[in-house]
C-alpha positions in Angstrom: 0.0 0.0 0.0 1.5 3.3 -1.2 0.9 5.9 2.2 2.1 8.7 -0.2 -1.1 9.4 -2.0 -3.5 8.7 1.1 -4.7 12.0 2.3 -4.8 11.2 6.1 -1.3 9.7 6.1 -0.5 13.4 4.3 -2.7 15.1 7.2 -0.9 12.9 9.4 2.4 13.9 8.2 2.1 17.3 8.0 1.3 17.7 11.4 3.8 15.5 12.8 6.4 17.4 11.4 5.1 20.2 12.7 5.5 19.3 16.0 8.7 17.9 15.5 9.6 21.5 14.6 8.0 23.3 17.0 9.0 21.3 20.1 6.0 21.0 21.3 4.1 24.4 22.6 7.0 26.1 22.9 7.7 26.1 19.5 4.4 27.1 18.2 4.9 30.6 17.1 8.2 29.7 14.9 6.0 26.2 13.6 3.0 29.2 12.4 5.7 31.4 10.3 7.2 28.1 8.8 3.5 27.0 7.8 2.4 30.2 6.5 5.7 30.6 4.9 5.0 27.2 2.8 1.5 28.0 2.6 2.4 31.7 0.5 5.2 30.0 -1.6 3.1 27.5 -3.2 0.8 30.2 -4.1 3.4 32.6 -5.8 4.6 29.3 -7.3 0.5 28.8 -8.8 0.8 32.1 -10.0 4.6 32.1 -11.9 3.0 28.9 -13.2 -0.1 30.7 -14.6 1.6 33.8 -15.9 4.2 31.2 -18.1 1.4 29.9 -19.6 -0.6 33.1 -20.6 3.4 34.5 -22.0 3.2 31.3 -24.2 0.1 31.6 -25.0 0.2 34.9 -25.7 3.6 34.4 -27.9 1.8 32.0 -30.0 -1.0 34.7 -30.4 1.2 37.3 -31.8 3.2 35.0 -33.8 0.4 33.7 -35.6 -1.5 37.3 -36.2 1.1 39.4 -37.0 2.0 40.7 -40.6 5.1 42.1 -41.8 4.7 45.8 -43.6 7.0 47.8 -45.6 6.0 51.2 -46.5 7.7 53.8 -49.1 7.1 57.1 -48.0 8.0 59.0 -51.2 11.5 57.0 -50.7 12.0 56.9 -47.3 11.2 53.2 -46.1 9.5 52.1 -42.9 9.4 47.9 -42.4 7.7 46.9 -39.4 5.5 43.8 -37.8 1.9 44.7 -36.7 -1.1 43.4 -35.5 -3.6 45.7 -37.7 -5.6 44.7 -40.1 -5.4 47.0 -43.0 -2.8 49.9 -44.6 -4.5 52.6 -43.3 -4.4 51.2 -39.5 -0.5 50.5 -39.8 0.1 54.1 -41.5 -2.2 55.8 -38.4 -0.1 53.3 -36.3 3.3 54.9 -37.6 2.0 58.3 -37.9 2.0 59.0 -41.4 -0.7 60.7 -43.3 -1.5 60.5 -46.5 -3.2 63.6 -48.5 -6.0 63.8 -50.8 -3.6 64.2 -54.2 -1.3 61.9 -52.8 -0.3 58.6 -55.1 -0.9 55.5 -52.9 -0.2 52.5 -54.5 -2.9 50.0 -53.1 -6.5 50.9 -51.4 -5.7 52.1 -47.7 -8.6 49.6 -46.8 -6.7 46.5 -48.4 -6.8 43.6 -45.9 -3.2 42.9 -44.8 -1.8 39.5 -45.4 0.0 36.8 -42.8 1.7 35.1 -45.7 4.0 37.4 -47.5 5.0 41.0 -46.8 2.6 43.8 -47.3 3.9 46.7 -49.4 2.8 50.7 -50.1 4.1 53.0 -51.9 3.4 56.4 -51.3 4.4 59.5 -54.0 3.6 62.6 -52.3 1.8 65.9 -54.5 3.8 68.6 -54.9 2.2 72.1 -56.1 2.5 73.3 -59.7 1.1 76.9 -60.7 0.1 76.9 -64.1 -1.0 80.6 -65.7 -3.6 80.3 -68.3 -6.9 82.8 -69.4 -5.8 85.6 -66.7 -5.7 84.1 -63.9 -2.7 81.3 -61.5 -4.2 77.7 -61.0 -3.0 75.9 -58.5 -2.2 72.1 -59.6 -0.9 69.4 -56.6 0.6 66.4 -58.7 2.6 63.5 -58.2 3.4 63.1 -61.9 6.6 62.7 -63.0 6.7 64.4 -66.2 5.0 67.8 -67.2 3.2 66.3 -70.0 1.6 63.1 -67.5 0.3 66.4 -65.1 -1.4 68.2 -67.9 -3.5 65.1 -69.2 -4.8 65.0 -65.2 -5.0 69.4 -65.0 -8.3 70.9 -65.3 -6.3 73.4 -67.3 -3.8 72.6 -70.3 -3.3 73.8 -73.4 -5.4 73.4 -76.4 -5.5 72.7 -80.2 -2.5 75.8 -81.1 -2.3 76.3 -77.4 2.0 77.0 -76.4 3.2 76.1 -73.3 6.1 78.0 -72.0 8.3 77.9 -68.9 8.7 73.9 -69.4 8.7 71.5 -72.2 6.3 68.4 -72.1 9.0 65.8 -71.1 10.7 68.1 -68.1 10.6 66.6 -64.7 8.0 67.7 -61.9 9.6 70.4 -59.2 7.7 71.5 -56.2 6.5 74.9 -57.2 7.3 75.1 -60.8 5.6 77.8 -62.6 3.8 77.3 -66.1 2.1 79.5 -68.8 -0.3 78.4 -71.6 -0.8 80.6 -74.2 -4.0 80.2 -75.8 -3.1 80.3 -79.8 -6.3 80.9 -82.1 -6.0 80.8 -85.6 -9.0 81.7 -87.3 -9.9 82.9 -91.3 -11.7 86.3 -91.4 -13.2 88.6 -94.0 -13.5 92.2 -94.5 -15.3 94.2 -97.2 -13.5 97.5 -97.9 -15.7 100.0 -100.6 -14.1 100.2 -104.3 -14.4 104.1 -105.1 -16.3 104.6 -108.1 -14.3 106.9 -110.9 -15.8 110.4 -112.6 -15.9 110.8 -115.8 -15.4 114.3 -117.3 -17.7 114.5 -120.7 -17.5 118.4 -122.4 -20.7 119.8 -123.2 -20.4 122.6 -126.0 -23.9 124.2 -124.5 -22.3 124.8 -121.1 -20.5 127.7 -120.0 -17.5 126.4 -118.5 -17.9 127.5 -115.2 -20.5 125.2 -114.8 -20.3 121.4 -114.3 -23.2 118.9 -114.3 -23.5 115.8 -112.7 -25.8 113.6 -115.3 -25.0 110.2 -113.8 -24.3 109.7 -110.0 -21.6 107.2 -108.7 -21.6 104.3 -106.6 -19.3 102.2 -104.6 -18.3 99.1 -105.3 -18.0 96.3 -102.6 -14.4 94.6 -102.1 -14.4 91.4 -99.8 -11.0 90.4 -98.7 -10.0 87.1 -96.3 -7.1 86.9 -93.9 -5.8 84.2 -91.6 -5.7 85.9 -88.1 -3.9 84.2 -85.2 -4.3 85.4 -82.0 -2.8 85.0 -78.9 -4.6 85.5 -75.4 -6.7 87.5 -77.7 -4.4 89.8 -79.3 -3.9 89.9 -82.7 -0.5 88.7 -83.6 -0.1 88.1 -87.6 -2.4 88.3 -90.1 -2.0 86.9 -93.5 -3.8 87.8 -96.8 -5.3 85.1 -98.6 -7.7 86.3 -101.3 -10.2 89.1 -102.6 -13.3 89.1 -104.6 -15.4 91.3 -106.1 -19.2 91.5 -104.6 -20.3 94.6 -106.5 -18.7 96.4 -108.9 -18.4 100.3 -108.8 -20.8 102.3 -110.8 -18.5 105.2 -112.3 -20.1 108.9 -112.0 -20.5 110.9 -115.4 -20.3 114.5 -115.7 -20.9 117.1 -117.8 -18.4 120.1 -117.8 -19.5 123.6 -119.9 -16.9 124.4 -122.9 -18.2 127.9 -123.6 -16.1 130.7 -122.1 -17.1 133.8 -121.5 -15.9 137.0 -121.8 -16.9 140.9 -120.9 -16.6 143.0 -123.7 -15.8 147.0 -123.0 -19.6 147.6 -124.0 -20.5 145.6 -120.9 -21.6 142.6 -123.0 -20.5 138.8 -121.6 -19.7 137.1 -125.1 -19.7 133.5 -124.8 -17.0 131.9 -127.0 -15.2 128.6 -127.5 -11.9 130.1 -129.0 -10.1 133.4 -128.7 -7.0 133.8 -131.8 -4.8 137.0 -131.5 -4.8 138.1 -134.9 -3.6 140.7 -137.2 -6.5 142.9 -139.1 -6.7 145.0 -141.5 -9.6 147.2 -143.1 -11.5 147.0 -146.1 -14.1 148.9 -148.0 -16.6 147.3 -151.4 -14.5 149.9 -153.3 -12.7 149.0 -156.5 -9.0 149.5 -154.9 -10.0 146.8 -152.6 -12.3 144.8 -154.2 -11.3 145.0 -157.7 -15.2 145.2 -158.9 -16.6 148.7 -160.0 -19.9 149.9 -159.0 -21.8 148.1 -162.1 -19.7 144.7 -161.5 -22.8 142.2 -161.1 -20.4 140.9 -158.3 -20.0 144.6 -157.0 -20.7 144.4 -152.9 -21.3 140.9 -152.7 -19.6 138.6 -150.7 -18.3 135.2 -150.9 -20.8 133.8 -149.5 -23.1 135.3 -151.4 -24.3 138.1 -149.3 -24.4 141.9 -149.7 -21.3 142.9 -148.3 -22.4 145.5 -145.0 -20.3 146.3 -141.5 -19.9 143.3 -139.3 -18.5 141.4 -142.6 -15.0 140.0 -142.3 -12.8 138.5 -144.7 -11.0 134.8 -143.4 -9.1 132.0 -144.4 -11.3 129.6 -144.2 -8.7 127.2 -143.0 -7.6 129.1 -140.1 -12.0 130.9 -139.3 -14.8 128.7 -141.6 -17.0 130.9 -143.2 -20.1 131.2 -141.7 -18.8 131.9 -138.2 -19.6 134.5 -135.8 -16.9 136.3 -134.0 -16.6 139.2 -132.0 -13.7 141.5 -132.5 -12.0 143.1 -129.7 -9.7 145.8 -130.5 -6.7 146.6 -127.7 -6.5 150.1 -126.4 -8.6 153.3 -126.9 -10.0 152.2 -130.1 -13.9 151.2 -129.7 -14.3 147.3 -130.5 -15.4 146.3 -133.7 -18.0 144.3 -132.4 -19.9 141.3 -133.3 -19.4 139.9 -137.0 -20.0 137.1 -139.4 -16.9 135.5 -141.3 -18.6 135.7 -145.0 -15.9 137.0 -147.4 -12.7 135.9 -148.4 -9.3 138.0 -149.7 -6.5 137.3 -151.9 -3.9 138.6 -149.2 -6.0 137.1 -146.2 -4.0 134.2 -145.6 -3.5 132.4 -142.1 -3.9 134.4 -138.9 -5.4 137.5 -140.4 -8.6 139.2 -140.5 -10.0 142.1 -143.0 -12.8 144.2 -141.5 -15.5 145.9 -143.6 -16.4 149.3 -143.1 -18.6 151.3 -145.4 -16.0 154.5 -144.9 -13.1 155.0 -146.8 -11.8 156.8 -144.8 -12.8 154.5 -141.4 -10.8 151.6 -143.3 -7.5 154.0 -144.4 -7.6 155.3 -140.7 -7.4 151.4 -139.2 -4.5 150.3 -141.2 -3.2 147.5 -139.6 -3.9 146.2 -136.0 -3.9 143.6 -133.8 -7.1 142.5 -132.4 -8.5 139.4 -130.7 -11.1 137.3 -132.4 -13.6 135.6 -130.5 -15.3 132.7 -131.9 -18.6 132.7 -130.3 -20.6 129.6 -129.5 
């Protein structure tokens, strides 16, 4: 029979040894400080025992739900071993924040895994100004290249559009400035007014002071097209490309007087269409200047045919037809001669000379020869 495991033989025991300790009564207080002493150990023991366990426990716990993260903070790189569940809780768990322009390369709500290491990459926005239609935008961006921020810009140039202050391929730089110039190039057209010409037509009937307008004038239509280009909308070039013709110009026509006019020293206003300095001479029906005696059926009568009377005068027909009424103005104190009708003809009046009838003798001897100005009247 095994005593060990019998609970009386351990009561038993216990006790005995007590006494054997304490002597008796007179051990008994040091046999209570031993017992309580033995009593508190296997207590602390109980608990040393229990706290292992949970540490094991509790190693196993961690071991089994932790996750390995590695995060590139616009290339600075964080690795560490969590317990979170998702991005988001690991990046609020290092203290890093992530703005609203911000390129994260996975969804901060992505479910971190226990099997292989969990990696974000994080490109942080920088601000570009760009200048465009009068007023700064301000872009954030985590492109690389000028060009890739554009395509994602609410504002970028257009169609003819320039860009200045970068080229398309150019790197990103915090705080780069940009300018688009808006480029329009457009076709136009523009009508300009042909001016209509006058023609001058003479009218014999009209005294020359006095013109008349018989057909008015009207402008003709020119339409001309240009290629305009603009920029911020300011003309910059402009380039000529064709004309037509939409109306043709209706030319004015006017009538201008050819009859001058003249005041004699009688007060008369002669109107003429020729004045001829000329050298006259007098003549008479007489027989020394005609050459026909009184008798002559020809005697008095001109070459026209007419009786021969004052306000007769003798031409070359080549320089005065016959027929043609003059008025002869005689220079100086002498009184004119006065109207006339060109109806004879002399042998010695040749070219630019005149021979005046008078029915006096003596009014022809006492003329001689003068110069006078012959009028051709209208």
């Amino acid at each position: 029979m095994d005593l060990t495991n019998n609970k009386y033989w351990h009561k038993i025991t216990t006790q005995s040894l007590i006494n054997i300790l304490t002597g008796g009564e007179v051990l008994l207080p040091l046999a209570k400080n031993i017992k309580r002493f033995f009593s508190f150990k296997r207590e602390v023991f109980i608990v040393i025992i229990a706290v292992l366990i949970s540490a094991g426990a509790g190693t196993g716990v961690f071991a089994y739900l932790k996750k390995d993260v590695v995060i590139n903070d616009n290339g600075i790189v964080t690795t560490c071993t969590t317990m979170k569940n998702t991005f988001k809780e690991t990046l609020d768990q290092n203290s890093i924040d992530v703005g609203p322009f911000d390129y994260v390369s996975a969804p901060l709500e992505t479910v971190l895994q226990r099997t292989k290491i969990n990696e974000i990459y994080i490109k942080r926005a920088v601000p570009v100004y760009i200048t465009a239609d009068g007023k700064q935008t301000r872009i954030m961006t985590y492109r690389d290249t000028v060009g890739e921020m554009l395509k994602d810009s609410p504002v970028k140039p257009e169609g003819l559009d320039e860009l200045k202050g970068a080229e398309l391929g150019d790197k990103i730089s915090n705080g780069m400035s940009l300018k688009i110039v808006r480029v329009s190039e457009k076709e136009v057209t523009e009508k300009e007014p042909i001016p209509y010409e006058v023609r001058k037509v003479a009218n014999s009937k009209l005294d020359s002071d006095i013109q008349k307008v018989v057909k008015q004038g009207q402008e003709g239509v020119l339409e001309k097209r240009y290629k305009v280009v603009t920029e911020d909308g300011k003309e910059v070039s402009r380039q000529f490309l064709s004309e037509s013709i939409l109306k043709n110009p209706v030319n004015m026509i006017m009538e201008l007087g050819t009859v001058l006019k003249h005041s004699t020293s009688r007060g008369d206003v002669l109107r003429y269409s020729k004045v001829m300095e000329m050298k006259a001479t007098a003549y008479t029906a007489s027989l020394s200047d005609t050459g026909k005696a009184p008798g002559h059926p020809l005697f008095g009568i001109t070459a026209t045919g007419t009786k021969v009377r004052e306000g007769v005068i003798a031409v070359d027909p080549k320089v005065i037809p016959l027929h043609t009424r003059v008025y002869i103005e005689i220079p100086g104190n002498t009184p004119d001669y006065g109207y006339a009708v060109a109806e004879d003809v002399g042998g010695a009046i040749k070219g630019n000379r005149v021979d005046l009838y008078y029915d006096s003798q003596g009014q022809a001897d006492r003329f001689g020869v003068r110069k006078v100005k012959v009028y051709i009247l209208h």
